[in-house]
N, C-alpha and C positions, 0 to 999 in steps of 0.2 A: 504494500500500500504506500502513498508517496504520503512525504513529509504534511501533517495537519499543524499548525501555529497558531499562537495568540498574540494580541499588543496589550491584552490590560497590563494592569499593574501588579505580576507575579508576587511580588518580595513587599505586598502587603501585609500587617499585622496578622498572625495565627489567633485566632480568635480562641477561648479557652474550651473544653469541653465541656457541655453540659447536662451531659448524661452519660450512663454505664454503657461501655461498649455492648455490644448483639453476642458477644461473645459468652459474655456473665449472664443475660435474660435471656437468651434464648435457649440454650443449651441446659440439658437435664442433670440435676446434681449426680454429681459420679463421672461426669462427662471428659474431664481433665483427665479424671486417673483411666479409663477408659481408653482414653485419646494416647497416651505414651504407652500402654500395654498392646494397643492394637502393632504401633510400628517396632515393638519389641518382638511379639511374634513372627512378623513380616520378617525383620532379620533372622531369627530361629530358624528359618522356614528358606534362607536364602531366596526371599525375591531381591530384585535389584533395584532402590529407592533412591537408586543415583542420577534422576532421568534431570532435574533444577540445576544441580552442581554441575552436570556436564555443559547444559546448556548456558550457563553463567559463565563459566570456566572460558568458554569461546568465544565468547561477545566481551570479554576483560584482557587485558595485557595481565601480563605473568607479576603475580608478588602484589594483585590492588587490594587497597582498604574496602571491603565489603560491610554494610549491614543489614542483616537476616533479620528487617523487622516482622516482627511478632512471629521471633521464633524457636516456638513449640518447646519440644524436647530436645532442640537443636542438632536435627540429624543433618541438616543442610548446613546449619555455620558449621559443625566438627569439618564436611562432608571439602567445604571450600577449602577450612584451614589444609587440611590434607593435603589440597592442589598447589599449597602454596601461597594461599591468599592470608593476610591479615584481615580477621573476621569479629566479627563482634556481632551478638543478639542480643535482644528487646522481644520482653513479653511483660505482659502484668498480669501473668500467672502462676503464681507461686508454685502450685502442683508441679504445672511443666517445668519451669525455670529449675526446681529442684532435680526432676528428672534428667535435665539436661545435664548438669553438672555432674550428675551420676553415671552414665548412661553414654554422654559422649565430651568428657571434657575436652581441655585445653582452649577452646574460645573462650574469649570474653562476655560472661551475660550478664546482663543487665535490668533490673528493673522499673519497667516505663512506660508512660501512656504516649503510644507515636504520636495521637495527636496535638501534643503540645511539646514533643520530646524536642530537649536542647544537650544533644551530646556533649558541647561545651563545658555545660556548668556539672556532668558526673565525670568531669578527665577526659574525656575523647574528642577533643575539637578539632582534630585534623581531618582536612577535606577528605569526602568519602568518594570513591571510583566509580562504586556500584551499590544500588537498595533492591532488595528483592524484597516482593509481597509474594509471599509460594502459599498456595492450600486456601485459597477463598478470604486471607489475611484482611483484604482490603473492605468483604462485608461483611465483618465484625465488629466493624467500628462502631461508636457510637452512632443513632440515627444523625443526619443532616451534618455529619463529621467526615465527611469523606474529603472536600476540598481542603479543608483543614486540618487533614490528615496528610494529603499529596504536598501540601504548598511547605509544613514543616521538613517531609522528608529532603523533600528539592533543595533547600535552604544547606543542607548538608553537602549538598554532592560539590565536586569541583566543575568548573564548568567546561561542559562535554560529557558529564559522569552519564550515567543511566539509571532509571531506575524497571523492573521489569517486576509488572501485576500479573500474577496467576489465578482466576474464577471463572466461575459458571454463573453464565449471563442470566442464568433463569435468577439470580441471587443481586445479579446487577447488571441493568441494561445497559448494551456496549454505546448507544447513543448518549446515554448517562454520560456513564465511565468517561469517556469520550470528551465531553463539554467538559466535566470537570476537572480531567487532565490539564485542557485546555488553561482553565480557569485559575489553574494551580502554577501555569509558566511553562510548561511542560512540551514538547513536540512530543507529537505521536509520528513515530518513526517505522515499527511494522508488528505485525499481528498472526499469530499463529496457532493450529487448534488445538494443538498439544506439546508437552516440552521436548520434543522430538520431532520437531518441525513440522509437521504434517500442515497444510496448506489450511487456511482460515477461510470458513463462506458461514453464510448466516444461520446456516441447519449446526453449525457447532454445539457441540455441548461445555466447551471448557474454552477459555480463550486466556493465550498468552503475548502481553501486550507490551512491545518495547516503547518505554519514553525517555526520550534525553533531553537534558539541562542544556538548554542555550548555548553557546560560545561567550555568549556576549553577557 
């Protein structure tokens, strides 16, 4: 798909959040501890849960500052540091955040709400490469927190960084998603139906969406 852009005024004030992420109302108690036992077994079991990290790995130069917002049990931050990258995760979930550190150290995790998140002020203020939303990350935000969710992470990146959204459109429509990229500073640069390239058209069920930060 060719380059979509905006003029407003990207690097406007992140407005605060004002309600619990979809993540904490939606999802049924137990759902944490559920969620990092599912991709435990998945390893037991030898499937191959490398499909993000390869795709990130290729769209980055070798050795970038990556962050794994909202992530998980951090099978993808371990998954990059591995490749080489300096990696750091964000979640504000205790359950997983603890899972992660158990389960796949050596990254940096952190606890944080993306949508107001300032790596600066926890030690990490060095421009980031690369921001992946992997696993529907991006519709768990708070409701009406999404632009405010895109326009923080951007703020981070160096300019040219990327950041790359992983969902299913039925959870957030790609006209949305789209406008609010937009809305956020963001070029929408291309779009694919799965983390293994497979060609993007509107019968998708999963869309993986590259955006990068300006030059300028």
């Amino acid at each position: 798909m060719g380059q979509l852009t905006a003029d407003d005024d990207a690097d406007a004030k992140i407005i605060p959040m004002t309600s619990t992420p979809r993540w904490f109302t939606e999802m049924e108690e137990g759902h944490s501890e559920q969620y990092a036992e599912h991709f435990r077994e998945l390893v037991t079991e030898g499937v191959n849960i490398e499909g993000e990290a390869r795709f990130i790995d290729a769209l980055i130069p070798p050795g970038s500052r990556v962050l794994d917002a909202g992530c998980g049990q951090g099978r993808l931050t371990q998954s990059l540091q591995r490749r080489g990258h300096h990696t750091i995760g964000v979640d504000l979930d205790d359950v997983l955040l603890d899972a992660a550190r158990v389960d796949h150290p050596g990254p940096i995790y952190l606890r944080a709400d993306l949508t107001t998140l300032d790596l600066a002020a926890l030690g990490h203020g060095e421009p980031l490469d690369a921001v992946v939303l992997a696993g529907n990350v991006i519709t768990f935000v708070a409701p009406e927190a999404e632009v405010a969710t895109l326009r923080a992470l951007r703020r981070h990146l160096r300019p040219g960084g990327v950041c790359v959204a992983g969902f299913q459109p039925e959870r957030y429509g790609i006209t949305t998603f789209d406008a609010d990229a937009l809305a956020a500073g963001f070029i929408i640069e291309q779009r694919f139906a799965t983390w293994d390239l497979r060609p993007w058209d509107d019968e998708a069920e999963f869309a993986v969406t590259v955006l990068r930060n300006p030059d300028e």
